[in-house]
Every structure is written in C-alpha cells, then in structure tokens.
C-alpha positions in Angstrom: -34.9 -17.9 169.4 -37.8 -15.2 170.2 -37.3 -12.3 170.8 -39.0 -11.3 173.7 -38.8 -7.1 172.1 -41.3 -8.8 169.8 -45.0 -8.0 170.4 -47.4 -11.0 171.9 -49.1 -11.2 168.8 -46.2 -11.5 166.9 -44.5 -14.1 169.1 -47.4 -16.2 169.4 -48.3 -16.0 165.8 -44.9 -17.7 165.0 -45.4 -20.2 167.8 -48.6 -20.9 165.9 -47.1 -21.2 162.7 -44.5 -23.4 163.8 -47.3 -25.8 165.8 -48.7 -25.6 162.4 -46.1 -27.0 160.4 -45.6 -30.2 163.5 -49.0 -31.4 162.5 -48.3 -31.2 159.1 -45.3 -33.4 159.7 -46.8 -35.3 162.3 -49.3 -36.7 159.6 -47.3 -36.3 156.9 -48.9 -34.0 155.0 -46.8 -31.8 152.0 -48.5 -28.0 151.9 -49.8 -28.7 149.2 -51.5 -32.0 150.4 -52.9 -30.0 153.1 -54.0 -27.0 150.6 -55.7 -29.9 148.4 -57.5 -31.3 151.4 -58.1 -28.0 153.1 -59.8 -26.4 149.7 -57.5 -23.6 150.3 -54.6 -21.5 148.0 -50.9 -23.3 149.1 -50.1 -19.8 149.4 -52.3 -19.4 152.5 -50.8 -22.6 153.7 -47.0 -21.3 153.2 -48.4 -18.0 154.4 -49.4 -19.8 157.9 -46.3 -22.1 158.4 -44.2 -18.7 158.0 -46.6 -16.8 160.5 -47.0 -14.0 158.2 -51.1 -15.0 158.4 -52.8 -15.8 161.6 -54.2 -19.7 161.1 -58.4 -19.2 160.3 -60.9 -20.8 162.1 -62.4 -22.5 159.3 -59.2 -24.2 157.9 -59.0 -25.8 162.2 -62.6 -26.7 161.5 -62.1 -28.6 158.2 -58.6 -30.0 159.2 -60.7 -32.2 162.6 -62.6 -33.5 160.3 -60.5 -35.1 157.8 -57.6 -36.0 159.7 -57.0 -37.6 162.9 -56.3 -34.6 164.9 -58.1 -32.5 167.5 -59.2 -29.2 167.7 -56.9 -28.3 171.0 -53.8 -29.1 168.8 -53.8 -26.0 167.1 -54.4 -24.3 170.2 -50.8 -23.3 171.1 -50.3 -22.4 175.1 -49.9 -18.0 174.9 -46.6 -16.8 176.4 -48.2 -13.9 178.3 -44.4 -13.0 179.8 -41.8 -12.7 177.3 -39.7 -11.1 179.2 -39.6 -14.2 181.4 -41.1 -12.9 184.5 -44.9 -11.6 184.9 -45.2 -9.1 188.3 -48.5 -8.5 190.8 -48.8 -5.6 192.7 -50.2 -5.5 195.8 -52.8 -2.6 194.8 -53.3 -4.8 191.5 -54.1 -8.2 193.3 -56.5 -6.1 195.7 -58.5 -5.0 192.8 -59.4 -8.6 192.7 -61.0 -9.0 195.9 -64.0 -11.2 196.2 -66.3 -12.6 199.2 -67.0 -16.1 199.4 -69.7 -17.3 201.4 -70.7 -20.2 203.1 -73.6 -21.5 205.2 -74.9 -17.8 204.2 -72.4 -15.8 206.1 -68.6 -14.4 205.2 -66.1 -17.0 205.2 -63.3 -16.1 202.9 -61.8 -13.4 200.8 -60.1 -14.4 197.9 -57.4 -12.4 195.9 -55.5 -13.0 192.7 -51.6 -12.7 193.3 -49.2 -13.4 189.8 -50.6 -15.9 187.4 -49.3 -16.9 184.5 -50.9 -18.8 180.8 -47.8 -20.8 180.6 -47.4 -22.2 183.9 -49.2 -24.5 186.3 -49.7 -22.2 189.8 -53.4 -20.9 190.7 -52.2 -19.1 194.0 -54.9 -17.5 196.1 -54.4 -14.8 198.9 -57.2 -15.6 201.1 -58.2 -14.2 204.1 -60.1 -16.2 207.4 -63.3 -14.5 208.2 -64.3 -17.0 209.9 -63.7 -16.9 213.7 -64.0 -20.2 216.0 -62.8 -20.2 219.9 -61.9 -23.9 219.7 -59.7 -26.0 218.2 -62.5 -29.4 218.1 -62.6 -30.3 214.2 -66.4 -30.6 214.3 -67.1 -27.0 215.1 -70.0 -26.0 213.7 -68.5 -22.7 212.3 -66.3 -24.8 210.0 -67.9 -25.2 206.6 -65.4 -27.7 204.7 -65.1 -27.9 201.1 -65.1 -31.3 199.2 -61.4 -31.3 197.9 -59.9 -30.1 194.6 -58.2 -31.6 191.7 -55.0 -29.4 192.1 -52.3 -30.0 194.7 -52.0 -27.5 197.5 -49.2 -26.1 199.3 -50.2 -23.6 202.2 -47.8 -20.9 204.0 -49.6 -19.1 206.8 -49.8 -15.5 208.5 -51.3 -15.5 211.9 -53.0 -17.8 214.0 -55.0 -20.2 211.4 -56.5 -23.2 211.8 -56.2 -25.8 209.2 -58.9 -29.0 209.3 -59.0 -32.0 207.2 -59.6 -35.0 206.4 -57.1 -38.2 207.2 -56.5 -41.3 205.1 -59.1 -43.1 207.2 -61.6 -40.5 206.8 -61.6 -38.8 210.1 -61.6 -35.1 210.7 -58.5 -33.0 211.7 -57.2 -30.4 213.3 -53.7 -28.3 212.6 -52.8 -24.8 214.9 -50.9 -22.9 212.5 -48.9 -20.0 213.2 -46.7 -17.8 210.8 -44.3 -19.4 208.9 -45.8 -22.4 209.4 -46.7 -24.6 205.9 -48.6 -27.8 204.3 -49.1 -30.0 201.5 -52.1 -31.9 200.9 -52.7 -34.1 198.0 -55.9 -33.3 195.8 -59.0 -34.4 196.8 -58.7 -33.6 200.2 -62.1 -32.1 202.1 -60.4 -29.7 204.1 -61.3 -25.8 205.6 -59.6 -23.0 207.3 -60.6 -20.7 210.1 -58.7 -17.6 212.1 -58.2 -18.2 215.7 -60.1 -15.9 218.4 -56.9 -15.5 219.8 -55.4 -13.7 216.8 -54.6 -10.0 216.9 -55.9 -9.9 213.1 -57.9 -12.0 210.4 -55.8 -15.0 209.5 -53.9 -15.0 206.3 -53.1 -18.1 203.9 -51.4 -18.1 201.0 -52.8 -21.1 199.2 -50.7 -22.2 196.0 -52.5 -24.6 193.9 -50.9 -26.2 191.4 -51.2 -29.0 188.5 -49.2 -31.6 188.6 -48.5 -34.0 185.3 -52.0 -35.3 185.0 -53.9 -31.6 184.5 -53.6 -31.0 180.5 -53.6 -33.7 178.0 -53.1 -36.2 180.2 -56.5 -35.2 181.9 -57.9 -35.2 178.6 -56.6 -38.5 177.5 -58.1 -40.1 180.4 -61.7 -38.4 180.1 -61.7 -39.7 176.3 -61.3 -43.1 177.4 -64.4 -43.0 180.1 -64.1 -45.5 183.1 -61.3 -47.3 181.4 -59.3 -44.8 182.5 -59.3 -45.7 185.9 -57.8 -48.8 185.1 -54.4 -46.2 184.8 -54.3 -46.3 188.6 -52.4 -48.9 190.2 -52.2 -49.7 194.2 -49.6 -47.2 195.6 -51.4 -48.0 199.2 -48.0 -49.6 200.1 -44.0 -50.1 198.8 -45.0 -53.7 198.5 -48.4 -53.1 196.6 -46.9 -50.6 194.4 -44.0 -52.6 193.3 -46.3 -55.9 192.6 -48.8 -53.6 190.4 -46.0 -52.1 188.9 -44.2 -55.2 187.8 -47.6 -56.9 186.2 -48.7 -53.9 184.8 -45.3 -53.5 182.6 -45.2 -57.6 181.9 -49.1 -57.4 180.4 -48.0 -54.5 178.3 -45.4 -57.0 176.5 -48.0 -59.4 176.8 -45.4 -61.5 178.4 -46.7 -64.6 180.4 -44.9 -65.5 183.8 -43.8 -68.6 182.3 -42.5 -66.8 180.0 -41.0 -64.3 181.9 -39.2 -67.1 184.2 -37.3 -68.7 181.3 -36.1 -65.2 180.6 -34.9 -64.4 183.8 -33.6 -67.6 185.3 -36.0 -66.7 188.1 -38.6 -69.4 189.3 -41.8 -68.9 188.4 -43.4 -69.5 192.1 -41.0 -65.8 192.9 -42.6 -64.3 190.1 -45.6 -64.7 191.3 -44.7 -63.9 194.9 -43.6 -61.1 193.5 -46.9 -59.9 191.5 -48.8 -60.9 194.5 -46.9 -58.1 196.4 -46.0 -60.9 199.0 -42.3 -60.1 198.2 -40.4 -57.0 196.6 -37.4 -58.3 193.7 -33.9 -57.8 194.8 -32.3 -55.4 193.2 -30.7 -57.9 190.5 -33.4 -59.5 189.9 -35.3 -56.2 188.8 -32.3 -55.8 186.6 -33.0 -59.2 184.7 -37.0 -58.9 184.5 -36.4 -55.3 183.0 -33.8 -56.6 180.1 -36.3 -59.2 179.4 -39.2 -56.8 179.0 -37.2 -53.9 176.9 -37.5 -51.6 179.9 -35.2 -49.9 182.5 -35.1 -50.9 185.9 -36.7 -47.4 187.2 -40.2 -48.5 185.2 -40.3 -51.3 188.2 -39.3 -49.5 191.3 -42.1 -48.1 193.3 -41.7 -44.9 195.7 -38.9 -45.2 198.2 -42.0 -44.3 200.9 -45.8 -43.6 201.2 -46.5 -40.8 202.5 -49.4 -39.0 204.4 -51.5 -37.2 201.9 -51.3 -34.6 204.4 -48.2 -32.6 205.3 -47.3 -30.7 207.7 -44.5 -28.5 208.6 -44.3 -26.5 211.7 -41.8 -23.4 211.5 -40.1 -24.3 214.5 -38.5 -27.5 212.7 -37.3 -26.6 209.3 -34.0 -26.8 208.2 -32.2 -23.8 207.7 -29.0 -23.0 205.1 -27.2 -20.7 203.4 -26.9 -20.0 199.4 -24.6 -19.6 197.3 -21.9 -21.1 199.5 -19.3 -18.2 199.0 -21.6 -15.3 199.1 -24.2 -16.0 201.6 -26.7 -13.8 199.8 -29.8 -15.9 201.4 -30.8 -17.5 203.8 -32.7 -20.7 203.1 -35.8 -22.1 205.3 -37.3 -25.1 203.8 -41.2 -25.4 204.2 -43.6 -28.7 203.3 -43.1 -30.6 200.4 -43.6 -34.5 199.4 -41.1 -37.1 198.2 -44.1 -38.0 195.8 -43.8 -34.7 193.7 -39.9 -34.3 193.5 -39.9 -31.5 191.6 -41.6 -29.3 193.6 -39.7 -27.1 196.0 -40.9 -24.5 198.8 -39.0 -22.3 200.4 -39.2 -19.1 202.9 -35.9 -17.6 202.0 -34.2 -14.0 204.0 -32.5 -12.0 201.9 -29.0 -10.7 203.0 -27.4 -9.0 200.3 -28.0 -5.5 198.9 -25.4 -4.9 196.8 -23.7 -7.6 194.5 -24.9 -7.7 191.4 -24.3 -11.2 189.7 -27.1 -12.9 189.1 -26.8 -15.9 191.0 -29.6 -17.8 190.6 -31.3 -20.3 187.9 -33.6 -23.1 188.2 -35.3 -25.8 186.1 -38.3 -25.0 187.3 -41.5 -22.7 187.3 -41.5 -20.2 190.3 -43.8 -18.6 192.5 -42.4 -15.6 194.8 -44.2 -13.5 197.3 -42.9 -10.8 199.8 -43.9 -11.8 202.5 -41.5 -9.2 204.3 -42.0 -5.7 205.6 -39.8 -4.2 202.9 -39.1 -3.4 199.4 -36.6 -5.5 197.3 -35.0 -5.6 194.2 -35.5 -8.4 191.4 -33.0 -8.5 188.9 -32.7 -11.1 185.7 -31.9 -11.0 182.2 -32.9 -13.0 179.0 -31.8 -13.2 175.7 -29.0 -11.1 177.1 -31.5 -8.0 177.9 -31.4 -7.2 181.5 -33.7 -6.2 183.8 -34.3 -4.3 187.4 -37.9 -4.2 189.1 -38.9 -3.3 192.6 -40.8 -5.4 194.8 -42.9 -4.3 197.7 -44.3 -5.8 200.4 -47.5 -8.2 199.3 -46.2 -8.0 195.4 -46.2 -11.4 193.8 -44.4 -13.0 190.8 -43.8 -15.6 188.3 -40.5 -16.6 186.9 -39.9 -18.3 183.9 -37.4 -21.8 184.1 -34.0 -20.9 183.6 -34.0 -17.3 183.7 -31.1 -16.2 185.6 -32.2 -13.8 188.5 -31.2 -12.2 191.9 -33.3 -10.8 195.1 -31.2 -7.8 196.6 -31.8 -6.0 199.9 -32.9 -7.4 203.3 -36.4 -8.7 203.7 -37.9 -11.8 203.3 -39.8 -14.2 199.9 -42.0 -17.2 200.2 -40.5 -19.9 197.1 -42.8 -22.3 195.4 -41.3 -24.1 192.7 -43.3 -26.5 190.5 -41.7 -28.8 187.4 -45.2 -27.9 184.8 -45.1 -31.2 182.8 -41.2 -31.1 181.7 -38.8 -32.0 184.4 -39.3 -35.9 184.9 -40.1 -38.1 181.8 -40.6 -35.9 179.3 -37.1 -34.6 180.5 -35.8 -38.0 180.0 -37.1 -38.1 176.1 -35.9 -34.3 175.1 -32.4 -35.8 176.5 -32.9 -39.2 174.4 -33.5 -36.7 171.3 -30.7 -35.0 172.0 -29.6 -31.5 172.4 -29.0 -31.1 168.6 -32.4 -31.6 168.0 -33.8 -29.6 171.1 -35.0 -26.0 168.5 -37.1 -28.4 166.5 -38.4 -30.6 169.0 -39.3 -27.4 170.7 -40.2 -25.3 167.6 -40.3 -27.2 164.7 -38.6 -25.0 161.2 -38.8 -27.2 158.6 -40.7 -30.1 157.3 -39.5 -33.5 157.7 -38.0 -34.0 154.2 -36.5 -32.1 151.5 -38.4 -32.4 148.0 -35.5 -31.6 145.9 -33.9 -34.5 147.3 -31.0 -35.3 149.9 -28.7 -38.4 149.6 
C-alpha cells in the first residue's frame, strides 16, 4: 500500500509506473519488446515500471503510434490528498471570489469550496445578486442558463428562488428557504435569484457532480460521433424502458425472436408484445429470456420509477434519524436525491457529540462536507493507521476519501453530499467477480502477467 508520508511526486510516480506496466500487459508486451519498439535502453524501461524514472514524453508519443493505445492512458488520475481528506478554509475559498455577469449587470458570485483531482464534485458557493420582487418565472430580471452536463444538487441559505425548466418545456418557479434542497438532472435551463424579502443576499451551495458517463465513457462516445446516440434507449416510461432494454440485450447476441421463443418456451406473439413495450415480462419469464441470452436478469429490468428530472425537497418534510444507533452522535436530515443515481446521498446532519472518540463513520463513497453551522467542529480520521485531528469552522469545506474512517465532534451542524465517482455499481460488480485476492493488482498492477523463467 502507499504510504501517504510519501511525497506527491513520489506516490504518483509509482502509480505511474505501475499504470505503466498494465499497458505492457494489456498488449502483451515483454520490456524488452517495448524497449525494441520504443528505440529505447530496457534499462529505462525497467527503470519506469519500478518508478525510479518519471515516464518521458517522447517514449508516450512513440508508444500512440505503434500500438493501439491512447495518449490519456498513461495519464494516471493525481492523488492530490494522501492523507485521505483535502480541507477549504473559508478565508481560502474567498480568495476565489469572482463576478459573473449577465445581461451586463451583477448576477452571481462564485467561490471555490474543497475540490479534489480524484473525485467527481465541482461545488460552487454562489451568491444571488440578483434581486426580483416576484415569484412569475418570466421575470425579466432572470437571466437563465442553458443547462450543464453535470448533475446538480442545491442546498440553500435564505430566501432563493430557483426557476426551471419542466419535462414539457415550461418555465418554473421554486421558493426556497434554508435548508431547503434540489436535484436536477443535466441539461436543465434553470437560474437563481434572492428574494426582495430576504434580510441578506441569497446563498446556494451548488454541488455539481459527474456521474458514470463524465470520463472515458464521455470519451468513448465522442469517438464514435452520432453513433453514439444510438447508446440511449427510451427510459420515457417503465414500459418503454423495459421493451428497449430487452431488444437491445437480444440484438447484442444477435438472437432472432424466433429464436429466442424456442429458447424460452414463450410464444413468440409475447415476445414481441414485450419488445413493443405493450407488456412488461413476469418475473419468470425475465428469468428464462436472460439464461437464454448469457445474461442476469438485472440487465432486463428497467427503473423501479421515472422520475421528474427535477427534485425538490422542502425542509419542512424530510425525514429525520439518529446515527449510530447506540450513541446518538448525529442527527440525520435527509435532503433531495433521485432513485436514478443510487449512490448518491445528501444529508444535513447536527452534530451531538463532543467527546467520544471512536471513529464511527466509513462509507463507500466520495464525500462532500460543509459547515454550514455557526460553530467550530472537530474532524477526526485515520489511514494507514496514522491518525488525524483538524478543526473546522464555520464556511470550511472538505473532501473525504471512500472508506476513510472519520468522526465530526462538537455541536453544530454539516451539509453531506456523497457521490459513488465511477466504482460503486458495475464496475463494483466486476472488482467482486475478480475477487478480493486479486483486488492490489487489479488496482495496482506489480508484476507482469507471466513469469519467463517458467511456472508449471
């Protein structure tokens, strides 16, 4: 494991080295294939896959050429917090402070708050500077944007309000208050203004995020041009979504529905009702059309509901618990979120402990924390059995690392968003398939994928 007392360079030097030596696998290339087909010494080859020599830009520019590779491969993501958290300051995030205009006058100011290389948040502190003494959603005051690729969650301070766009293309209008919060899918057109009756500027915290299609996946479908559109099925209802899902899967075994129906026992006239999206397969019969196409029954089912691709969650009605269940150390206040992104969790959560100090919580995800209260807290964690005690004061902001165990002490109040980054879901499913025993190399791969002296 890495040890995070290492410096960055070092750390992601290894990383490098070790991304290195995957390709060479990956293509099956010895080091000294890739030293005869590189022009270069095998002992600058050996010297990259150990990380003692950083990996030369000439050697990436030779490799895209001859081998089917990209340049972005070698391009490893940098761990900027290897101590598994990354902090904002208040008086840091201020430093960023920037005016956006629209229609020529004031209408935002944007701040940074705690970013990190490694994971998927873009969260904004932004300020409403515009004012409008109405709540009609074609107020000429409102400039609207024209949506953006990332998905948004919102919480708000103050009186805000939040216009947008609905399904049918009609323009909205939300009264926000604080505590209040949203989701709203990307591509939304959508604008925020303060309220004349507010004491103060209204405040958002705006969390964008990327879900599983920002990355390669974003790449993979700009490389294939229009065609990739074809990617995107109808979701517009349960019905749709489980007809598209159930073709889609039966072309990709190029499987005909006469075919399909001598597999399955099941007629070929319910088949096709079922592609049709006239009818939605029984449960047992999504169990026999999946064994006949090599696929589990989960590939067939389509989301349990369609949602709005607006959400919105008024403070007044959230659920409210308490966690762990024997210490009652917080108190839990669940905000917006979608059944279409599972793994993404927001929460405003009061904090009612200041003095135990087991580290009592751990997640699978990447986590975004703000204090949003009035008072300093404690964060606590530890990793790679190191541990670690920061304050946090009001308006700080933070990023925490999956699976770092941590605690919040003292009696104020954090805003929670937790995201999944691109692990948590399928990719989940094939690290498990791999199996833990194979987990280091799959992550960090130490060795090449044969031994030349021989193993029987």
């Amino acid at each position: 494991m890495l040890d995070p007392r290492n410096s960055l360079e070092d750390l992601n030097r290894l990383r490098t080295a070790s991304n290195f030596l995957g390709i060479l696998n990956d293509i099956k290339r010895r080091p000294e294939d890739a030293a005869k087909e590189l022009d270069v010494s095998l002992e600058l080859i050996n010297s990259i896959i150990k990380g003692d020599t950083d990996l030369p830009q000439d050697i990436i520019e030779k490799a895209i050429k001859i081998w089917p590779v990209n340049k972005r491969d070698f391009f490893i993501i940098e761990d900027d917090c290897p101590k598994g958290i990354k902090i904002m300051s208040s008086k840091d995030s201020e430093k960023t402070s920037r005016i956006m205009y629209r229609a020529g006058k004031p209408y935002y100011e944007y701040r940074d708050t705690a970013m990190s290389k490694s994971a998927p948040f873009r969260p904004e502190w932004i300020l409403e500077l515009c004012n409008v003494t109405d709540n009609d959603s074609e107020n000429n005051s409102v400039q609207w944007n024209n949506g953006h690729f990332l998905h948004q969650f919102t919480y708000f301070i103050g009186n805000v309000n939040f216009y947008y766009k609905d399904k049918d293309g009609k323009k909205q209008t939300a009264v926000m208050n604080t505590g209040d919060s949203m989701y709203i899918t990307p591509f939304v057109p959508h604008t925020f203004a303060t309220r004349s009756d507010s004491k103060s500027k209204g405040l958002i915290l705006a969390l964008t995020y990327g879900g599983k299609l920002t990355g390669e996946p974003q790449q993979e479908l700009s490389s294939m041009h229009n065609l990739g559109s074809e990617f995107a099925l109808d979701f517009s209802s349960i019905k749709s979504a489980s007809g598209s899902l159930l073709k889609f899967n039966r072309k990709l075994s190029s499987i005909s529905l006469e075919e399909l129906a001598k597999r399955t026992d099941i007629s070929l006239k319910e088949l096709e009702s079922f592609e049709s999206s006239s009818i939605i397969p029984e449960l047992s019969q999504l169990q026999k059309i999946s064994a006949a196409l090599t696929i589990n029954v989960r590939d067939l089912l389509p989301n349990d509901k369609i949602e709005n691709k607006v959400i919105i969650k008024n403070h007044k009605d959230t659920k409210i618990w308490f966690y762990p269940e024997k210490t009652k150390s917080y108190e839990f206040r669940e905000l917006a979120s979608t059944t279409a992104l599972p793994f993404s969790k927001s929460f405003e959560v009061d904090l009612l402990n200041s003095n135990d100090s087991e580290l009592d919580l751990e997640f699978g995800l990447h986590q975004y924390v703000y204090n949003v209260g009035d008072t300093p807290i404690t964060l606590n964690w530890e990793i790679n059995e190191i541990k670690y005690s920061e304050d946090i004061y009001p308006n700080d902001s933070l990023y925490i690392k999956p699976f770092i165990k941590h605690s919040f002490r003292g009696n104020g109040k954090i805003l929670i968003l937790r995201v999944a980054g691109k692990i948590p879901g399928d990719s989940q499913r094939e690290l498990s398939i791999v199996g833990k025993e194979h987990t280091k190399r799959a992550i960090s791969e130490t060795m090449p994928w044969f031994d030349k002296k021989g193993k029987s």
